[in-house]
PyMOL Python script that loads the backbone (N, CA, C, O; Angstrom):
from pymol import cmd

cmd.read_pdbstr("""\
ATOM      1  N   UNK A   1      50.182 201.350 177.460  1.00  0.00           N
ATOM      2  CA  UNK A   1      49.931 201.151 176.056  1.00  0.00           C
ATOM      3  C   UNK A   1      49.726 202.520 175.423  1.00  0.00           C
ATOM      4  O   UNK A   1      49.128 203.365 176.090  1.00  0.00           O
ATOM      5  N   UNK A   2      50.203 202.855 174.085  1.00  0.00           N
ATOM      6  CA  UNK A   2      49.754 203.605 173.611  1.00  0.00           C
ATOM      7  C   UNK A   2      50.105 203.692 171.960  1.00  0.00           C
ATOM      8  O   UNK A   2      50.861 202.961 171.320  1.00  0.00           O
ATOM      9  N   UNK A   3      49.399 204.690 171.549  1.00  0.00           N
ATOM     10  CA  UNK A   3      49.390 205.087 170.055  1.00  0.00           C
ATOM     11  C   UNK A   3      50.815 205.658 169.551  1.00  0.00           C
ATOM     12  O   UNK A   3      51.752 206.268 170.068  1.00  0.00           O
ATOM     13  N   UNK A   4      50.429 205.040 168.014  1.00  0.00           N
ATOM     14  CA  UNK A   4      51.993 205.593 167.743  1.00  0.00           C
ATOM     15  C   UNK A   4      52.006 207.112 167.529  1.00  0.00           C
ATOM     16  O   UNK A   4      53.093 207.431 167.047  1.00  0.00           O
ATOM     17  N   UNK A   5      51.283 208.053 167.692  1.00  0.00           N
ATOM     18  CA  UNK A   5      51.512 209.227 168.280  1.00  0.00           C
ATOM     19  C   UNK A   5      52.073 209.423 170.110  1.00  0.00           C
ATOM     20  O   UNK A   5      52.799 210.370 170.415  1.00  0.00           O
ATOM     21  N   UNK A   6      51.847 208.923 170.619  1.00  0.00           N
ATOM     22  CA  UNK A   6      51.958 209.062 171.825  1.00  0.00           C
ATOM     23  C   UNK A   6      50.630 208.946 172.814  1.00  0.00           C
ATOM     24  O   UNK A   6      50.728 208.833 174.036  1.00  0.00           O
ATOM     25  N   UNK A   7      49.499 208.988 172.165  1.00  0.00           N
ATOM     26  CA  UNK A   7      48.435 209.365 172.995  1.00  0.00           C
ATOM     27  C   UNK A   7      48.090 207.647 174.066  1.00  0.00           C
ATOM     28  O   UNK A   7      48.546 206.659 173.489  1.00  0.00           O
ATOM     29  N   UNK A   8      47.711 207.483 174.801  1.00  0.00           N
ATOM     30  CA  UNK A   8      46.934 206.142 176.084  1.00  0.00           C
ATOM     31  C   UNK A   8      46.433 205.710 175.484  1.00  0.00           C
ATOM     32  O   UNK A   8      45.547 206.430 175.023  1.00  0.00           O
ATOM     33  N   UNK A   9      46.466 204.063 174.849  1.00  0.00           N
ATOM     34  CA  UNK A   9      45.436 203.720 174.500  1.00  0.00           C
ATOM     35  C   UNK A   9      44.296 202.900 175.448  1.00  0.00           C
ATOM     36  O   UNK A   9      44.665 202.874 176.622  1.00  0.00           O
ATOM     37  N   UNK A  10      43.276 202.370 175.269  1.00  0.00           N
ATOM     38  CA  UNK A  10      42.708 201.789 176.358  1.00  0.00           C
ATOM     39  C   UNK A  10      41.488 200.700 175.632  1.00  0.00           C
ATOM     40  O   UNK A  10      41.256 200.839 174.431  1.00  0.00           O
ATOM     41  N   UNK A  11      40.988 199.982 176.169  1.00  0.00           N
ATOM     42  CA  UNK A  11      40.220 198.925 175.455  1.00  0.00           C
ATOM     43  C   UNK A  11      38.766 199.997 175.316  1.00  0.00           C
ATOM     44  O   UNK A  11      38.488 200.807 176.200  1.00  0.00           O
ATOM     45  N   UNK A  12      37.999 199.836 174.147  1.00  0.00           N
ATOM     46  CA  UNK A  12      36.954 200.603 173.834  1.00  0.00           C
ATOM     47  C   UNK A  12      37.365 201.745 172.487  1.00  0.00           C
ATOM     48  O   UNK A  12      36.723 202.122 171.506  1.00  0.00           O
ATOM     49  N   UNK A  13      38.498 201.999 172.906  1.00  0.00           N
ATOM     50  CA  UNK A  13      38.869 203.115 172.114  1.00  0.00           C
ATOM     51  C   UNK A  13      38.513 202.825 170.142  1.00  0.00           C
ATOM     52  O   UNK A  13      38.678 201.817 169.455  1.00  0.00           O
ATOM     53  N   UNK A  14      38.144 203.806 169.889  1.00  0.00           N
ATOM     54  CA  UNK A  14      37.912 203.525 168.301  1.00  0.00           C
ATOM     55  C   UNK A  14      39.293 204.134 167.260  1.00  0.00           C
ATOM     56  O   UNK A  14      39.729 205.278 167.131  1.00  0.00           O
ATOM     57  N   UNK A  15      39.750 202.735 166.580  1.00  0.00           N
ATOM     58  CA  UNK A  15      41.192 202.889 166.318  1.00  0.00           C
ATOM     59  C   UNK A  15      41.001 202.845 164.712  1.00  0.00           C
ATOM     60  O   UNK A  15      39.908 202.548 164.228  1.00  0.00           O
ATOM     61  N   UNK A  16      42.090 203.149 163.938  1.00  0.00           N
ATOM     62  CA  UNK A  16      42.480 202.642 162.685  1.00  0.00           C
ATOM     63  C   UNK A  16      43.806 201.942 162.873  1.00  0.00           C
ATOM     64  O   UNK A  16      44.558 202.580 163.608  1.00  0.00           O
ATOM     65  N   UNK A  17      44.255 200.913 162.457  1.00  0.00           N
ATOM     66  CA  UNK A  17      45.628 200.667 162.054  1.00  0.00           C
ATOM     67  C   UNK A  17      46.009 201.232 161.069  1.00  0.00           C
ATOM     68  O   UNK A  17      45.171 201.596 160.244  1.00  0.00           O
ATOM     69  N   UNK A  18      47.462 201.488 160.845  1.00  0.00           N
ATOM     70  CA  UNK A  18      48.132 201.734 159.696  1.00  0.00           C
ATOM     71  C   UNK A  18      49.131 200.855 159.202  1.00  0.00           C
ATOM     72  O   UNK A  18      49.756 200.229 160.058  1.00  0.00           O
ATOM     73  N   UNK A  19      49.418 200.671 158.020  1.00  0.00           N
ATOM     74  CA  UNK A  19      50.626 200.364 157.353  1.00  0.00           C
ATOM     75  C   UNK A  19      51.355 201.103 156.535  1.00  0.00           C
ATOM     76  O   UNK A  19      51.003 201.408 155.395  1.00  0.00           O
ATOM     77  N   UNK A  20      52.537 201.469 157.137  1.00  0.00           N
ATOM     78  CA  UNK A  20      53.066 202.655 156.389  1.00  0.00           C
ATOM     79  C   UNK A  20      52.110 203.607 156.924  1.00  0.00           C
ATOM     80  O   UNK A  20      51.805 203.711 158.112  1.00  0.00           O
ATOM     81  N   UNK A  21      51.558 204.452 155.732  1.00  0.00           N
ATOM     82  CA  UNK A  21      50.774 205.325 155.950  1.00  0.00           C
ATOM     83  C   UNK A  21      49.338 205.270 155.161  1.00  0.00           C
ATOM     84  O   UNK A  21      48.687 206.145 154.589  1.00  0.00           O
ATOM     85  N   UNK A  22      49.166 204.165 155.328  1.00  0.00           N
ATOM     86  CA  UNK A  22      47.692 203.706 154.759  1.00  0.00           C
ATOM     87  C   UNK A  22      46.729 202.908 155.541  1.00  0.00           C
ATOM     88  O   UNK A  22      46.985 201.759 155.901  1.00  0.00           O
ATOM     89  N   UNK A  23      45.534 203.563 155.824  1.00  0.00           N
ATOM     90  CA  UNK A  23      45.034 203.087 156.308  1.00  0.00           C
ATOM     91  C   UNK A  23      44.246 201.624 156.172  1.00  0.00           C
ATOM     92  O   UNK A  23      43.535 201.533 155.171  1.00  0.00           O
ATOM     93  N   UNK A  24      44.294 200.230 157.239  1.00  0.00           N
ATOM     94  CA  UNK A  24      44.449 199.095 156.697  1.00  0.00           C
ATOM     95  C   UNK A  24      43.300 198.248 157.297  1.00  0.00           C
ATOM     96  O   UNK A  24      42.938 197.188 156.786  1.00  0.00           O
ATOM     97  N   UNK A  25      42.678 198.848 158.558  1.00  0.00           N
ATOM     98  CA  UNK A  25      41.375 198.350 159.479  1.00  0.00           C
ATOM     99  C   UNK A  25      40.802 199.574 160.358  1.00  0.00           C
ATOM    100  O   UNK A  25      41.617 200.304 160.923  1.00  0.00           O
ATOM    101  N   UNK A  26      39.914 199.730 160.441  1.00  0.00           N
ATOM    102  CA  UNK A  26      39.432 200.180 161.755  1.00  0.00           C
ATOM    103  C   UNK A  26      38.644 199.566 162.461  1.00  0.00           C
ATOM    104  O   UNK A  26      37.886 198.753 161.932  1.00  0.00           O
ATOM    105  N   UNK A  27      38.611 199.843 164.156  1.00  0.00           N
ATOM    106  CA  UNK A  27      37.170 199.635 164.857  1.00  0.00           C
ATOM    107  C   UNK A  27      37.354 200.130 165.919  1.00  0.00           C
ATOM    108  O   UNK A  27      37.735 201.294 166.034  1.00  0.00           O
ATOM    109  N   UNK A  28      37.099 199.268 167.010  1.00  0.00           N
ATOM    110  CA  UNK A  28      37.027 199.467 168.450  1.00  0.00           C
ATOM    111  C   UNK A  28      38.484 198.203 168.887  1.00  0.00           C
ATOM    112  O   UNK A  28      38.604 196.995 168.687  1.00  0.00           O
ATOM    113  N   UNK A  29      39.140 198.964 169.368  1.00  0.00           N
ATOM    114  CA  UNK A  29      40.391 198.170 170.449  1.00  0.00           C
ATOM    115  C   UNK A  29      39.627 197.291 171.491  1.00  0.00           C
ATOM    116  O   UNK A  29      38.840 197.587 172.390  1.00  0.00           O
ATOM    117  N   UNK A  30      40.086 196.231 171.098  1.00  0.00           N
ATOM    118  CA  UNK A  30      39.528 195.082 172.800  1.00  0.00           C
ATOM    119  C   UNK A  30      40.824 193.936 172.707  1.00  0.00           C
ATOM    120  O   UNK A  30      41.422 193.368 171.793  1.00  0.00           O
ATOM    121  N   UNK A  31      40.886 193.946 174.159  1.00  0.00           N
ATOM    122  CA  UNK A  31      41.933 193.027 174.825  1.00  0.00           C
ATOM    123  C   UNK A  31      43.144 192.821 174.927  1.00  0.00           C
ATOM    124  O   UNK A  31      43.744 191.748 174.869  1.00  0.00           O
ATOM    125  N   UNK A  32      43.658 194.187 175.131  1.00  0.00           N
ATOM    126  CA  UNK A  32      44.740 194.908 175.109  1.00  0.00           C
ATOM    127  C   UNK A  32      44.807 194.795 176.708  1.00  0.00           C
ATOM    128  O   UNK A  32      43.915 195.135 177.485  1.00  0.00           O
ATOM    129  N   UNK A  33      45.950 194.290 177.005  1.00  0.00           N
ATOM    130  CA  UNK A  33      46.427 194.268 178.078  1.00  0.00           C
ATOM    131  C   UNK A  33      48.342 195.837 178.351  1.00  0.00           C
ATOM    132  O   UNK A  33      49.305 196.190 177.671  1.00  0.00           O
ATOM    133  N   UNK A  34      47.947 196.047 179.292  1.00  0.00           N
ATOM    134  CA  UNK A  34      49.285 197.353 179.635  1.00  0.00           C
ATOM    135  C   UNK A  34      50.315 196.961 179.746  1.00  0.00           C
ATOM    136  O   UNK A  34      50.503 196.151 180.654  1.00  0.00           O
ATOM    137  N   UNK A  35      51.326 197.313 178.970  1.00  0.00           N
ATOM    138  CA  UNK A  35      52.733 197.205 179.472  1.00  0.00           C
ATOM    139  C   UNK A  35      53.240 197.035 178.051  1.00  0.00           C
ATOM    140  O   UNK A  35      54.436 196.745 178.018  1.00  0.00           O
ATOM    141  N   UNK A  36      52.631 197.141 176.840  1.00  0.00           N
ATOM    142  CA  UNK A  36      53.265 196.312 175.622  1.00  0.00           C
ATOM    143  C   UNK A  36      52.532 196.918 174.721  1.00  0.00           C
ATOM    144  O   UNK A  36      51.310 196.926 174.579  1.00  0.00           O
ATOM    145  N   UNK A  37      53.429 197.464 174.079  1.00  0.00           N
ATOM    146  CA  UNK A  37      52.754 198.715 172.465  1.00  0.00           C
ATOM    147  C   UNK A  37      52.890 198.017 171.314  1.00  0.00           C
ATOM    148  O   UNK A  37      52.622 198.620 170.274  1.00  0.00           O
ATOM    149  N   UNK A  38      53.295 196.719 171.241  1.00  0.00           N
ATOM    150  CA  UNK A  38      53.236 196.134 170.572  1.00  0.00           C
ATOM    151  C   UNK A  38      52.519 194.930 169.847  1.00  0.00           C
ATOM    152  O   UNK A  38      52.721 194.013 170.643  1.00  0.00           O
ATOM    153  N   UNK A  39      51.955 194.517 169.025  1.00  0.00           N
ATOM    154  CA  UNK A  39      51.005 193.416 168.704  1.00  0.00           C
ATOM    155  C   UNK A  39      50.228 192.621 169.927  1.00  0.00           C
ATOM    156  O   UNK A  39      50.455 191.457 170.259  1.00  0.00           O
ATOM    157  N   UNK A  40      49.136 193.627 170.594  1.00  0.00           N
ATOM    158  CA  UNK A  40      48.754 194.016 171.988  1.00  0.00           C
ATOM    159  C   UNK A  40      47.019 194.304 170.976  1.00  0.00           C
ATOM    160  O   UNK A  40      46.588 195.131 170.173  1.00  0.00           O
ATOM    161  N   UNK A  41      46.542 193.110 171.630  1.00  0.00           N
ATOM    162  CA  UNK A  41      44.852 193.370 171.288  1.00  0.00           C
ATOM    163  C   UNK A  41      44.667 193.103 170.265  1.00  0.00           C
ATOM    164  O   UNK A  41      45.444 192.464 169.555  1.00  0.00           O
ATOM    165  N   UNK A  42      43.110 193.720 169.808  1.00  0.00           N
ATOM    166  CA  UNK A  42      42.323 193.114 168.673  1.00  0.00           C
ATOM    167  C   UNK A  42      41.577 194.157 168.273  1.00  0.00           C
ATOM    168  O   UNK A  42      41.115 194.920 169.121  1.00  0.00           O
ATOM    169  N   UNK A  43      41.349 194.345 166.959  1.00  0.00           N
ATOM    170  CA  UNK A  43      40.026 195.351 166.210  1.00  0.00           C
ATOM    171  C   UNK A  43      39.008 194.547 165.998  1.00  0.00           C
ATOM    172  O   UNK A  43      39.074 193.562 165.263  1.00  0.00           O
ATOM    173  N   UNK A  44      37.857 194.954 166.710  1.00  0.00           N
ATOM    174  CA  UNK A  44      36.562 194.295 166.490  1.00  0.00           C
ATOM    175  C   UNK A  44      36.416 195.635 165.363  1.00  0.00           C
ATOM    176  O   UNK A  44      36.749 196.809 165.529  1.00  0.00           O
ATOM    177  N   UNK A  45      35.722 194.899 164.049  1.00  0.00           N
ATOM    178  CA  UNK A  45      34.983 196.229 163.111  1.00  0.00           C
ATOM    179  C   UNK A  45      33.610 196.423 163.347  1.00  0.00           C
ATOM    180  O   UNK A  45      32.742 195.604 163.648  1.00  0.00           O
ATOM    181  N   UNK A  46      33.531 198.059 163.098  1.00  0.00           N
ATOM    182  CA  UNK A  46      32.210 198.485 163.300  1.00  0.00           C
ATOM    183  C   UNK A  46      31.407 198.734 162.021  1.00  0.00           C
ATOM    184  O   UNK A  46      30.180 198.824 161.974  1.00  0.00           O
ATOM    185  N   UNK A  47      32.218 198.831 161.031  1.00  0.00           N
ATOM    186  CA  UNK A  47      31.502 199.732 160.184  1.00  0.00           C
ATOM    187  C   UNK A  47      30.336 198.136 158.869  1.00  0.00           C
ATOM    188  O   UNK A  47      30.719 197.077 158.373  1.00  0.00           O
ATOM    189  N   UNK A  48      29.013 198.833 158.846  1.00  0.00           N
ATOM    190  CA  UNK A  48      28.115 198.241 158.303  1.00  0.00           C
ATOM    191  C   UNK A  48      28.794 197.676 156.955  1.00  0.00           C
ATOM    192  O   UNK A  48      29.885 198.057 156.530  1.00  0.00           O
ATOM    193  N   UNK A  49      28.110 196.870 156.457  1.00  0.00           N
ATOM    194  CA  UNK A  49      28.413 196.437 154.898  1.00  0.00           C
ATOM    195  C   UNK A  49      27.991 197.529 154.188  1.00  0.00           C
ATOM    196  O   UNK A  49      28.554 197.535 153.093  1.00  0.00           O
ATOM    197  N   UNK A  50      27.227 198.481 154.335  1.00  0.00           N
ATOM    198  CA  UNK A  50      26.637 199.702 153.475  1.00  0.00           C
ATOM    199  C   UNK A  50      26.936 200.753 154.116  1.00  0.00           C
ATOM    200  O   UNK A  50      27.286 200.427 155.250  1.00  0.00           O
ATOM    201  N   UNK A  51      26.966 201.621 153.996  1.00  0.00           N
ATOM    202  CA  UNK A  51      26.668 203.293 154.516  1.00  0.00           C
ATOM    203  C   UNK A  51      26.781 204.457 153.751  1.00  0.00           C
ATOM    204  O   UNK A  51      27.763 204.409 153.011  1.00  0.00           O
ATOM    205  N   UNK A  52      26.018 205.660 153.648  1.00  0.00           N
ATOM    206  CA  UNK A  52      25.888 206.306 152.999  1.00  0.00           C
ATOM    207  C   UNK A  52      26.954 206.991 153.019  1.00  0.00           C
ATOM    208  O   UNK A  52      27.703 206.716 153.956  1.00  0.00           O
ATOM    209  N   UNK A  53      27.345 207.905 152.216  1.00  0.00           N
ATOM    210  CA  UNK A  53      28.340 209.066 152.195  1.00  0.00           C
ATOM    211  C   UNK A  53      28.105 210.148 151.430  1.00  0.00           C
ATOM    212  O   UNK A  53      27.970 210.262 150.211  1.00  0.00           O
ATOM    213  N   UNK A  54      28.067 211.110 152.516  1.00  0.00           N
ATOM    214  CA  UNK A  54      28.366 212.354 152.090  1.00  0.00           C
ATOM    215  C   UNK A  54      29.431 213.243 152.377  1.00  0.00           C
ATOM    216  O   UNK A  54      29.979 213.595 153.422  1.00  0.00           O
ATOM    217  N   UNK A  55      29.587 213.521 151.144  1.00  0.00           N
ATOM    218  CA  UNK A  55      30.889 214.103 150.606  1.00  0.00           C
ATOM    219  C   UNK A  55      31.412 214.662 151.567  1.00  0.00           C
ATOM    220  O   UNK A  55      32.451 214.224 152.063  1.00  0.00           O
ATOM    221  N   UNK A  56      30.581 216.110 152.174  1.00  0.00           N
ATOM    222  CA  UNK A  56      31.701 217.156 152.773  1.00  0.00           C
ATOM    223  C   UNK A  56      31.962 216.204 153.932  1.00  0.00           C
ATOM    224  O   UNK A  56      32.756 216.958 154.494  1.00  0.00           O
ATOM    225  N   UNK A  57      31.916 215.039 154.811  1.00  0.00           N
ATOM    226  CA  UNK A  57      32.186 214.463 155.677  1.00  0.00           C
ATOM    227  C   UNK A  57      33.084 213.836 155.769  1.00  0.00           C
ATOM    228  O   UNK A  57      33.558 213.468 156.844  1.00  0.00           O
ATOM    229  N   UNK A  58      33.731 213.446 154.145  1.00  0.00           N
ATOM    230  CA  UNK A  58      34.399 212.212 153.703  1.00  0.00           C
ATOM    231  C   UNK A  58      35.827 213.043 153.557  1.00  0.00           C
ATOM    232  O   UNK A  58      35.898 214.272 153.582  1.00  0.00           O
ATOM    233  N   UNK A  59      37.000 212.103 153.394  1.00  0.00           N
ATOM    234  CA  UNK A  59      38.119 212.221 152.869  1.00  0.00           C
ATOM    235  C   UNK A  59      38.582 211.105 152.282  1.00  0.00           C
ATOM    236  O   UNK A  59      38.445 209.974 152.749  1.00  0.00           O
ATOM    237  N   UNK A  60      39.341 211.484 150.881  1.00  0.00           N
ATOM    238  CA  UNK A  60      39.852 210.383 150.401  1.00  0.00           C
ATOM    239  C   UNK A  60      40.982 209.886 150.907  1.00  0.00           C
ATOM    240  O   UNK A  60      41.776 210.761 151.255  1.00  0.00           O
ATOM    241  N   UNK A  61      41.489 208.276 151.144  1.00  0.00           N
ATOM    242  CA  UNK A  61      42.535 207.692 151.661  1.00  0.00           C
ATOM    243  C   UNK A  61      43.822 208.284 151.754  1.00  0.00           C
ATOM    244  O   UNK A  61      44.623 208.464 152.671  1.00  0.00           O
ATOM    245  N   UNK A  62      43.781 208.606 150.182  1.00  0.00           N
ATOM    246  CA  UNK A  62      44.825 209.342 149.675  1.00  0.00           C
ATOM    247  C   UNK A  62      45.620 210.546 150.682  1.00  0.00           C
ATOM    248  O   UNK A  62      46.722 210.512 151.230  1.00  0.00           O
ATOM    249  N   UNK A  63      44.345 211.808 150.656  1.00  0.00           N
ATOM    250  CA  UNK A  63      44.547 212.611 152.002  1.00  0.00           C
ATOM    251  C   UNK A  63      44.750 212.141 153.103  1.00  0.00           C
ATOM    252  O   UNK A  63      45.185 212.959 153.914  1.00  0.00           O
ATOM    253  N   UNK A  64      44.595 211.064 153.486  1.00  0.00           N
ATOM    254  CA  UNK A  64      44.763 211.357 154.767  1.00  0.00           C
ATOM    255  C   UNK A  64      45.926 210.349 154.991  1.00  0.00           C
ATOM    256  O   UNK A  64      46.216 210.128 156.167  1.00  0.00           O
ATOM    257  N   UNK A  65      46.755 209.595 153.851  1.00  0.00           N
ATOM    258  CA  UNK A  65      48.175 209.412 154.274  1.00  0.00           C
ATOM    259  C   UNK A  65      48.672 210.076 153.558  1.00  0.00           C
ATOM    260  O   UNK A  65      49.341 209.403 152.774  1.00  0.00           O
ATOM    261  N   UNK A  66      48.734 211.222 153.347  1.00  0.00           N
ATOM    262  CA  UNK A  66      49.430 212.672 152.964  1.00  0.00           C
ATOM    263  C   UNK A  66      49.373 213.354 154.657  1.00  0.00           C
ATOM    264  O   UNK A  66      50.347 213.753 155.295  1.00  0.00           O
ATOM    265  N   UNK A  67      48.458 213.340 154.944  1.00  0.00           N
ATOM    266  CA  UNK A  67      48.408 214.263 156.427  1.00  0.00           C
ATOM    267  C   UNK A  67      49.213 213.362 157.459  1.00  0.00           C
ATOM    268  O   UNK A  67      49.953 213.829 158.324  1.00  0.00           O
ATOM    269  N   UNK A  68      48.945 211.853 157.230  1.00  0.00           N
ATOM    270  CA  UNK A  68      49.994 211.110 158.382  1.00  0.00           C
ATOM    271  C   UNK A  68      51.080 211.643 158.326  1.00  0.00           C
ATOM    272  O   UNK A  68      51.687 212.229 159.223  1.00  0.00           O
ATOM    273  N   UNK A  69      51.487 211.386 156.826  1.00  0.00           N
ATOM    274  CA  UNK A  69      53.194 212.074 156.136  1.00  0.00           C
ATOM    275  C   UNK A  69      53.196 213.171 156.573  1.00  0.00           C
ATOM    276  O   UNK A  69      54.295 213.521 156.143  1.00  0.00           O
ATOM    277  N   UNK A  70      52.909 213.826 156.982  1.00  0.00           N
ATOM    278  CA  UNK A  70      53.186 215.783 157.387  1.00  0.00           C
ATOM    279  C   UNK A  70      53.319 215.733 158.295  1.00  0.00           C
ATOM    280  O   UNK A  70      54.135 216.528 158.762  1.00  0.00           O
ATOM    281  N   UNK A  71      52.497 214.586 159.413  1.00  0.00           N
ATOM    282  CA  UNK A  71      52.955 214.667 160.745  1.00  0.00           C
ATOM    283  C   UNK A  71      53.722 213.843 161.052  1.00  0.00           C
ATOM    284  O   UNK A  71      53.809 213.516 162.236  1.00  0.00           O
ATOM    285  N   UNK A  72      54.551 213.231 160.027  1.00  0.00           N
ATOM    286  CA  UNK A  72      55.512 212.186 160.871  1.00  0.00           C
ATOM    287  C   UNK A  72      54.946 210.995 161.084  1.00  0.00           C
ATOM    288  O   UNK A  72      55.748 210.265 161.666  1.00  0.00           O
ATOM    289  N   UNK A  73      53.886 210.451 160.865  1.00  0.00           N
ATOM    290  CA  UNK A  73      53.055 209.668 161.613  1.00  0.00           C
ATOM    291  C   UNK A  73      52.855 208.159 160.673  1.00  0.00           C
ATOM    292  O   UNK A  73      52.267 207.151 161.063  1.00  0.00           O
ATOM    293  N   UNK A  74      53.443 208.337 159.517  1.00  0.00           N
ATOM    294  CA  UNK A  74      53.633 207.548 158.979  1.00  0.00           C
ATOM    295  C   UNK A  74      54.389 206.141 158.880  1.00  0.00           C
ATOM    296  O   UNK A  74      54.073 205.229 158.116  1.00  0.00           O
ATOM    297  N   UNK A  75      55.515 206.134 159.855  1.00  0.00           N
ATOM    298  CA  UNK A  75      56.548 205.670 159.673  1.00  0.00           C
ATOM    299  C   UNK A  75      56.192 204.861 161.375  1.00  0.00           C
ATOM    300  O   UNK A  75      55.885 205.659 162.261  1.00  0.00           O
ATOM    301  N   UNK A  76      56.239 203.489 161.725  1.00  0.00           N
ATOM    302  CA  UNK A  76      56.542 203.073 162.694  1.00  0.00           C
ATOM    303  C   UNK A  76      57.671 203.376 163.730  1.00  0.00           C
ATOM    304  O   UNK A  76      58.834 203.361 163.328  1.00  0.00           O
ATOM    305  N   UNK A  77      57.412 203.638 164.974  1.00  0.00           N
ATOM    306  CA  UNK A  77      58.166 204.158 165.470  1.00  0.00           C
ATOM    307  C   UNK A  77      59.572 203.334 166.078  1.00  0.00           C
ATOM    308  O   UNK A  77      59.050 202.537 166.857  1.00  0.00           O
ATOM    309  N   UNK A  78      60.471 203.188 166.120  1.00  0.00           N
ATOM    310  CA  UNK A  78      61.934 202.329 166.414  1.00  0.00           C
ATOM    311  C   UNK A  78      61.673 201.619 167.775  1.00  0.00           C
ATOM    312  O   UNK A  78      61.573 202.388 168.731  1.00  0.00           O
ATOM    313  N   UNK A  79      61.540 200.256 168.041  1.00  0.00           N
ATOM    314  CA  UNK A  79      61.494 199.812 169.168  1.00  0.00           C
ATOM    315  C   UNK A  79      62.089 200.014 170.680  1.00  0.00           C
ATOM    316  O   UNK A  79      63.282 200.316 170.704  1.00  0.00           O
ATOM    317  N   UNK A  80      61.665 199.935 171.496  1.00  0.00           N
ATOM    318  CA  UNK A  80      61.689 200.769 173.087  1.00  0.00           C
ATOM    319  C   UNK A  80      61.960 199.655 173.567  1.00  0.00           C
ATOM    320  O   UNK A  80      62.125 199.529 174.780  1.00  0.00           O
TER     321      UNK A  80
END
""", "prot")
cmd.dss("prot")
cmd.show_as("cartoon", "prot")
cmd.util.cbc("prot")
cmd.orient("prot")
């Protein structure tokens, strides 16, 4: 299994999905079984109904499917 960068994925791992190049869920990967990069597991979410934010920590959405787009990373990759 792995990321559409290339990297292993593995159950535990803390993921975002994308669409296109927008980000659409995050959490923790569970029940992902090997052999299949495709609609493979589940996002349990982590994040609270509240949380604070501070700024210099943060990025807006915006940026950061601008940075997918720069790396290519935007675009689903052609089936294997």
């Amino acid at each position: 299994m792995h990321y559409r960068n290339g990297r292993e994925a593995q159950n535990g791992d803390k993921i975002v999905k994308l669409n296109g190049g927008t980000v659409v869920s995050f959490g923790v990967l569970h029940s992902a079984t090997p052999g299949n990069d495709y609609c493979n597991g589940y996002i349990a979410p982590v994040q609270s109904v509240t949380d604070y934010a501070c700024m210099v920590d943060c990025l807006h959405i915006d940026d950061v499917a601008a940075i997918l787009s720069e790396k290519g990373l935007d675009k689903r990759p052609e089936g294997k």
